[in-house]
C-alpha positions in Angstrom: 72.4 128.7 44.6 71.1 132.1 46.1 68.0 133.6 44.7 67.1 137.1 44.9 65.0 138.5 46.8 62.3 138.6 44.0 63.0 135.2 42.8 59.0 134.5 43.0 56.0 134.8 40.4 52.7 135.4 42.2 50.0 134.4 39.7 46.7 135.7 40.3 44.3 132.5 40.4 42.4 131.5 37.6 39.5 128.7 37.7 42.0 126.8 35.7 44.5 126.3 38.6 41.9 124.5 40.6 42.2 120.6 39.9 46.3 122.1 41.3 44.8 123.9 44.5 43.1 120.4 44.9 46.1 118.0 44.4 48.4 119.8 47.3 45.0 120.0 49.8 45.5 116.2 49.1 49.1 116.4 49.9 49.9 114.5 53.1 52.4 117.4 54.2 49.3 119.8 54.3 48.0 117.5 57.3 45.1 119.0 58.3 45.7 122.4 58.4 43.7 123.6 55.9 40.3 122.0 55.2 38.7 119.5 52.5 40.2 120.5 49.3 36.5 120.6 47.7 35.0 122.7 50.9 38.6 124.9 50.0 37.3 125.4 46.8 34.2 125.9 47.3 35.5 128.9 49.3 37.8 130.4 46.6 35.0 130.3 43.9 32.6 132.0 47.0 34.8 135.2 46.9 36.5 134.7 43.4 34.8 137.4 41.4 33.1 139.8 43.9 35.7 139.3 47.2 38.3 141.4 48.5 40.9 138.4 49.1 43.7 138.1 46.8 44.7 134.8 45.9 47.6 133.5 44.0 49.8 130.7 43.1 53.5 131.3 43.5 56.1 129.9 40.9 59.4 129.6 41.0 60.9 130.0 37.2 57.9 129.2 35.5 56.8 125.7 37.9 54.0 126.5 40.0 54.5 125.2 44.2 52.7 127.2 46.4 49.3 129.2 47.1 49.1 132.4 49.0 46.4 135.0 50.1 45.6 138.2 51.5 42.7 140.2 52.3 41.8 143.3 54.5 42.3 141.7 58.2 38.9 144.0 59.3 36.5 142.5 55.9 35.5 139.9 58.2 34.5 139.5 61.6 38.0 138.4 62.9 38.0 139.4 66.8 41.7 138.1 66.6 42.6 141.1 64.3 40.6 143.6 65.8 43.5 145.7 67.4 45.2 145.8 64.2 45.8 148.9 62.4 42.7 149.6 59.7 45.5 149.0 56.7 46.0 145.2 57.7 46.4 142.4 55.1 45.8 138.9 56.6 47.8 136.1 55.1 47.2 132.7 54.2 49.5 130.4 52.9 50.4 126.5 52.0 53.5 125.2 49.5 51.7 122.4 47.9 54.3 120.5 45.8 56.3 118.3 48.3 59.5 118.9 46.2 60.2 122.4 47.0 60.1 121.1 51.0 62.4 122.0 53.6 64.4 124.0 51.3 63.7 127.4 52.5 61.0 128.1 49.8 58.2 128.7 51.8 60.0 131.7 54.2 61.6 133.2 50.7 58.2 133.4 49.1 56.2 134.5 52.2 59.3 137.2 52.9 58.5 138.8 49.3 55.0 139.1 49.5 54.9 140.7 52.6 57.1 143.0 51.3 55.5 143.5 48.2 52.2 144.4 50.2 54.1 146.7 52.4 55.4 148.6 48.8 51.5 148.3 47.9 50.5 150.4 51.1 49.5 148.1 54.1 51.2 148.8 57.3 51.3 145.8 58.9 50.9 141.9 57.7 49.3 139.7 60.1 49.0 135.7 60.0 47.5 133.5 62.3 48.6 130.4 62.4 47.1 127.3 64.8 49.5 127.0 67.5 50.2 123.6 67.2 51.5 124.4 63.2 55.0 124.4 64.8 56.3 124.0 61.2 54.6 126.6 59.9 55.2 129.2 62.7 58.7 128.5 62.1 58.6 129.2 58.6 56.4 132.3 59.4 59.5 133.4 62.1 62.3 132.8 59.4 60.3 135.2 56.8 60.2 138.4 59.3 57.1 136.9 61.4 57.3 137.8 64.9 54.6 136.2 67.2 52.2 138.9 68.6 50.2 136.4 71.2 47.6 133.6 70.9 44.0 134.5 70.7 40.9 133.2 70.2 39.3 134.0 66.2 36.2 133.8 65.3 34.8 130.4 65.5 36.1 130.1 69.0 39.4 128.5 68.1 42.8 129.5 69.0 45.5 131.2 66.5 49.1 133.1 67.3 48.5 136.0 65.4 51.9 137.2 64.3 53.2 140.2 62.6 55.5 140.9 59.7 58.7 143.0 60.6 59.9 144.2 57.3 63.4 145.2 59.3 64.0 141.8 60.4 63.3 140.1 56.8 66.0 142.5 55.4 69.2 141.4 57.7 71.3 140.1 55.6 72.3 137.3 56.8 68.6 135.3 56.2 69.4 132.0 54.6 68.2 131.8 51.1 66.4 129.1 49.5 68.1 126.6 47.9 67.5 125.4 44.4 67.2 122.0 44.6 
């Protein structure tokens, strides 16, 4: 089945979605990219009410799969980003439910909000994956992420930082999600 281009619900996060956030952290597919679900939380509730990061859940008709983020690249010291044009969002992703796997979910929904935040104003979309994510940079590469070069962030680690080319995630012929 082909889904539109704005197939996706982002959600903004409530306090309510947490126990979810926790149970894909869990997830054996998240595999330690993304830290302790509790520490992860703990973060979310630290910038929740006063931060500028903008976190939601995505749903696909109605059935909520994944979380995303983004937040002014510059808010935070993030030598990685520091080139970047002042207009940056910064993304961060995961699909947490293990059913909507290796079914071209993840680039669809990450596609359409870098779009969407491209409509809303920013320039340019940067991620930063660890370079040994090989899954995920290829998900990032089949949603219009192009890889900019590998750096060192902040706490000394290394990331690609890649950058979203809207004309690339609008060629038509980018496989679309299937729906089951």
């Amino acid at each position: 089945m082909m889904l539109p281009n704005s197939a996706y619900r982002f959600v903004k996060l409530t306090r309510d979605h947490y126990p979810l956030i926790e149970s894909w952290l869990d997830q054996p597919h998240i595999g330690g990219w993304w830290g302790n679900s509790a520490v992860e939380i703990a973060l979310m509730e630290e910038d929740f009410d006063r931060g500028p990061t903008d976190m939601r859940i995505v749903e696909l008709e109605g059935r909520p799969f994944a979380f995303v983020q983004d937040y002014p690249a510059h808010h935070w010291p993030a030598p990685h980003f520091a080139d970047l044009p002042a207009d940056t969002r910064a993304m961060d992703t995961f699909l947490g439910d293990p059913d909507f796997l290796g079914k071209g979910h993840a680039q669809a929904y990450i596609r359409q909000r870098a779009i969407e935040l491209m409509d809303q104003g920013a320039s340019t979309i940067a991620i930063d994956p660890d370079p040994a994510n090989t899954r995920a940079i290829a998900t990032y590469t089949a949603a219009g992420f192009a890889p900019l070069e590998e750096r060192e962030c902040g706490d000394g680690d290394r990331v690609l930082v890649m950058l979203f080319q809207r004309q690339m995630a609008e060629t038509p012929d980018i496989a679309q999600p299937s729906s089951g």
